[in-house]
N, C-alpha and C positions, 0 to 999 in steps of 0.2 A: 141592105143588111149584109156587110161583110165577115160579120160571124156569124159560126154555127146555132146561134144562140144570141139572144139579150135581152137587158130589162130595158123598157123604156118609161122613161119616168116623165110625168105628164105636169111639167112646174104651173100650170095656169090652173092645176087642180091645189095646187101647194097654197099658191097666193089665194086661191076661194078659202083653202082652210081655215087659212089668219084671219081673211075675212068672216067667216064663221064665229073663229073663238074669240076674235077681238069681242064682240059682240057679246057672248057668253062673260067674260072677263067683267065686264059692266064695271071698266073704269080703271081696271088692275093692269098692273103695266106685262107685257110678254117677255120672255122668256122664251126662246124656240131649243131645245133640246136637242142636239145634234149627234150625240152619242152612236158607239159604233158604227161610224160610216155614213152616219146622218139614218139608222135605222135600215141602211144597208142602198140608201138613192143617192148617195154621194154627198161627200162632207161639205169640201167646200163648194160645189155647184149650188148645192140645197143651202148653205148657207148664208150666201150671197143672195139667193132669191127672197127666206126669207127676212132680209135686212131692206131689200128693196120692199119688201111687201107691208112692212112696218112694223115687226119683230126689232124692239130695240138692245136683247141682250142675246147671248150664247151660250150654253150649257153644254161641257161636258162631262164625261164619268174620268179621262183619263189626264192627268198633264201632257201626255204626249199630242192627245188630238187638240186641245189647247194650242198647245206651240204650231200646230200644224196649220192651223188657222188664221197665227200670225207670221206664219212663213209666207202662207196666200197671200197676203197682205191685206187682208183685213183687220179692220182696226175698233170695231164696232167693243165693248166689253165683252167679257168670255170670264167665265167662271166654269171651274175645274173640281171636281170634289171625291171623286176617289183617289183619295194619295195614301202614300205608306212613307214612313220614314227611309230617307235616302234617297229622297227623290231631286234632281235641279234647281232646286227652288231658285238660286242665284238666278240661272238662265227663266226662269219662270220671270222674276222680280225685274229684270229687264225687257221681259218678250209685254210687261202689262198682263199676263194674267192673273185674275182674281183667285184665291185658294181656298180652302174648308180644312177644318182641323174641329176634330172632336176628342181633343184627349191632349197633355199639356206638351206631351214629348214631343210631338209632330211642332207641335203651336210654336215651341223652342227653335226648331227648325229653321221654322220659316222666317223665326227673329233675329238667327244667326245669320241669317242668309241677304237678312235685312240692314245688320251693322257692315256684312263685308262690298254688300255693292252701294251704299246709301240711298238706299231707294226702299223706302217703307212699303211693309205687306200689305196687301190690301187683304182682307180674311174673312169668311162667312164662317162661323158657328154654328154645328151644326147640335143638336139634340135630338138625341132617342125621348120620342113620346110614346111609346108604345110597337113600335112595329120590330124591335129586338134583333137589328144588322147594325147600322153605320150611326153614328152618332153619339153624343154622351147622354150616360143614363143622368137622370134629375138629380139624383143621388151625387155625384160626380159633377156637375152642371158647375155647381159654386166657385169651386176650384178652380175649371177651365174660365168663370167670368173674370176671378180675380188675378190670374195669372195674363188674361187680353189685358187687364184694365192695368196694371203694373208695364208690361210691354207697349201701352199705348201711352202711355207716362213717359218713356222712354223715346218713342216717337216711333218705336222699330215695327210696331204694329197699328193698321186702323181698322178696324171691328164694322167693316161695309153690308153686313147682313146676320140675320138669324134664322134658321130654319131648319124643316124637319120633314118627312117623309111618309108619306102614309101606306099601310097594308092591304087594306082591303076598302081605298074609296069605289074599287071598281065591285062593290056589291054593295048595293042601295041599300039604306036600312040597317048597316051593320053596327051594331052596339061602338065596337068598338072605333068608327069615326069620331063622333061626339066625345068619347075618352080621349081620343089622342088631341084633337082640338083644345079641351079643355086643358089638356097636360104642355101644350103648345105656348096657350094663356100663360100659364104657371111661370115657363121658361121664359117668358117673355117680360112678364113681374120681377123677374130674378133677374133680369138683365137690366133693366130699368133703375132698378135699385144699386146694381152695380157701376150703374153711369154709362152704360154700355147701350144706350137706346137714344132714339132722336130720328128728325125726317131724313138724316145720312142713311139710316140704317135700315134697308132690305128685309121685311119681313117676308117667309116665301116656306109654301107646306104644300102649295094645290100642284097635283100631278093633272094629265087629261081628266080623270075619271072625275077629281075633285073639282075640278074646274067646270065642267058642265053640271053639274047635280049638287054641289053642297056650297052654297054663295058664301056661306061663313067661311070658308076655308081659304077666298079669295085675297084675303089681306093688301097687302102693296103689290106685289107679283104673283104671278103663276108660271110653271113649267110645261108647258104642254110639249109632249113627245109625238107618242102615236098616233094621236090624232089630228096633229099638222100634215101626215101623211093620207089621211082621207080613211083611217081604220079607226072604228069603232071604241072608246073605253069602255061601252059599258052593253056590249053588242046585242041584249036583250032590250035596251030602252030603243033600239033602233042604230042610224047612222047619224043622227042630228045635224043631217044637212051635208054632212060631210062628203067629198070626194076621191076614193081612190087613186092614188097618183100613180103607183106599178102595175105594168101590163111586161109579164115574162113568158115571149116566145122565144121558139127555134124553130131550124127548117132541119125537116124532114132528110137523115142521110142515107136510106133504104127504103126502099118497097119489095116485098117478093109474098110469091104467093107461098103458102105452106100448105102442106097432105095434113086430112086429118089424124089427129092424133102426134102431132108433133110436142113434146116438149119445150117449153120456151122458157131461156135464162136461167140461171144458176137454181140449183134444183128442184126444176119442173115443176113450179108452186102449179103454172097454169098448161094445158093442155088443149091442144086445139080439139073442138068438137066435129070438128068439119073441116075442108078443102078453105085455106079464109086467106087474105092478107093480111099482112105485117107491118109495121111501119117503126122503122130504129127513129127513136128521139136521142141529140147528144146531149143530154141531160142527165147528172147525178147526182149521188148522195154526196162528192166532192164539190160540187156544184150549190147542192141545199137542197136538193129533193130530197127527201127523208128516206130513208128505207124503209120504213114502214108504209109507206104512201102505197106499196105495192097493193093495188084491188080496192083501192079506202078511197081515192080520187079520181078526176075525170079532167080527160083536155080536150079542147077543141081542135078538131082535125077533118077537113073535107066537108065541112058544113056543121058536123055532128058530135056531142058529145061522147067520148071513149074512156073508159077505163084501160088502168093501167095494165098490161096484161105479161104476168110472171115479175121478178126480183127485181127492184130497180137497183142497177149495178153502180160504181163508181163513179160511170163516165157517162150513160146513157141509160133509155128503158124502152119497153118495142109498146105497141097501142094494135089491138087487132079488130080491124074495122071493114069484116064481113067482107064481101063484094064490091065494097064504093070504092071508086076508083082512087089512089093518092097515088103520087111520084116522088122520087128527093127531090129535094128541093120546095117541097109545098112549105108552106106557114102552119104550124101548130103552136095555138096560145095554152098557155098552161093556166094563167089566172090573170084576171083584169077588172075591169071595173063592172062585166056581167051586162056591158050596154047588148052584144053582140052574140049574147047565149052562152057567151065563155063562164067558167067557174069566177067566183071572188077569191078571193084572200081567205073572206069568213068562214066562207062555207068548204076551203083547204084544212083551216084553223078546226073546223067544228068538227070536221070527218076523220081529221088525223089529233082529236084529243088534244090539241095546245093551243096557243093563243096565236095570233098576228102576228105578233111583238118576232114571236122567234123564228118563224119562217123569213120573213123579208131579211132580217138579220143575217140568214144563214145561209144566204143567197151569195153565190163566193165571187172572191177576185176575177176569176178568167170569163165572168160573164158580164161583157162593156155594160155600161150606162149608158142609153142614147137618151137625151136630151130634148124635147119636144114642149110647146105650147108654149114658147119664151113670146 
């Protein structure tokens, strides 16, 4: 370990997840979601694995991480779906990535962009059924089929999918799944009608959550995100099998003993009760330790579970661990897969109030990816 710090990401937990969800999928083709950094395990390392692993498409939120993937050379489909007008699309329409367009102006775009390099859009549609961000409302719906199906006339557009986005499949039972499904349906009638439907065309709603728990929502494809990574969609029904792929240490850059009654880090949240040791982690909230993490979580150090002990600063945070002996340079895990007494992910997620999803995410640049279980 040549840095002070790393994640190591554990791909033979990646490829069990495919294995996992293919199995869940029961027939629906994958989708691996690689957004933000591949969930913060690395875009194209994690992408390439799951393409070996048998992940036949790519998912991202940005056209940048799109083009980025065929800078890799990767060549496998990629679809792209948070755009805003003004975006490449020429260079998009060259690089082969697939786009989404929920509203007609963008959809023009991507048709202009289509007469000037001769190279027709490929475009997923996407529809608001219910969860009231990205997509077009039902209402609006018409408009956008019949402006694809005039563009597709034209040849500047081909209409490779339809789909839509759920709220709340990660809570079992929720009224509103069955609503948006059914509203899904609807869109899906209206497209059909429009001439905009056929086995070309990509139907795709299932996120992780949906994909494990609601088989209706499985159609032709799913997306699974976070739980390619071995974290939980629906972390009350369990792990379903799933595997942890991140394990985030550092070594140890201080040990010293401190007098009781010392203040420790930016205003003396903690207080030594006693004569104890110290231990600097270079680990912070530039990093994706939260600040709030301060006294809410626990890392493994010297055998034993520690709390955070005072403000977790920028760059680092101290762990005060009594009498047991540590030096720089020891190994301290912050979270992993829990084989070894270390914290999880979940149980980061559950004591600092958020999910998975935003911790591994927020896990920054200056902390490598090592690479392990190829």
């Amino acid at each position: 370990m040549t840095s002070p710090a790393e994640a190591r990401i554990d791909l033979s937990a990646i490829r069990h997840n495919v294995a996992v969800l293919t199995e869940h999928a029961d027939g629906a083709a994958l989708m691996g979601v690689v957004k933000a950094d591949a969930y913060g395990h690395g875009l194209v390392r994690v992408s390439r694995t799951l393409l070996d692993a048998g992940v036949g498409r790519l998912g991202t939120a940005t056209l940048s991480e799109g083009l980025a993937l065929r800078a890799a050379g990767i060549t496998a489909p990629v679809t792209s779906w948070l755009l805003t007008r003004g975006g490449p699309y020429e260079e998009a329409l060259r690089a082969d990535v697939e786009l989404s367009a929920a509203e007609t102006g963008l959809l023009g775009e991507m048709a202009a962009a289509a007469r000037a390099t001769g190279i027709t859009a490929k475009v997923h549609l996407e529809a608001d059924t219910g969860m009231s961000r990205g997509g077009s409302p039902l209402a609006a719906w018409p408009e956008l089929l019949a402006a694809a199906a005039a563009l597709r006339a034209e040849g500047a557009v081909e209409v490779v999918g339809l789909w839509s986005h759920f709220a709340c499949a990660d809570i079992p039972g929720h009224p509103s799944i069955e609503a948006q499904l059914d509203a899904f349906d609807q869109a899906l009638k209206m497209a059909d009608q429009a001439g905009l439907s056929g086995s070309h065309v990509i139907r795709h709603i299932a996120n992780s959550a949906a994909l494990v728990d609601v088989p209706r929502a499985r159609f032709d494809l799913v997306r699974p995100g976070i739980a390619l990574y071995g974290l939980s969609p629906i972390p009350e029904r369990g792990d379903f099998g799933l595997r942890q792929a991140m394990t985030l240490v550092a070594r140890l850059a201080l040990a010293k003993r401190m007098p009781e009654n010392s203040g420790v880090s930016y205003g003396h949240l903690y207080v030594t009760d006693r004569e104890t040791t110290l231990g600097l982690v270079p680990l912070g909230y530039a990093d994706g330790i939260l600040r709030h993490a301060t006294g809410r979580v626990e890392v493994l150090a010297g055998g034993r579970r520690r709390a955070i002990a005072g403000r977790v600063c920028m760059d680092q945070f101290m762990i005060d661990v009594d009498d047991d002996v540590i030096a720089a340079g020891d190994e301290v895990v912050l979270f992993g897969p829990g084989k070894d007494g270390e914290a999880t992910l979940q149980e980061w997620a559950d004591n600092l109030g958020t999910i998975t999803h935003e911790i591994v995410t927020k896990i920054g640049a200056r902390v490598p990816r090592v690479y392990e279980g190829t």
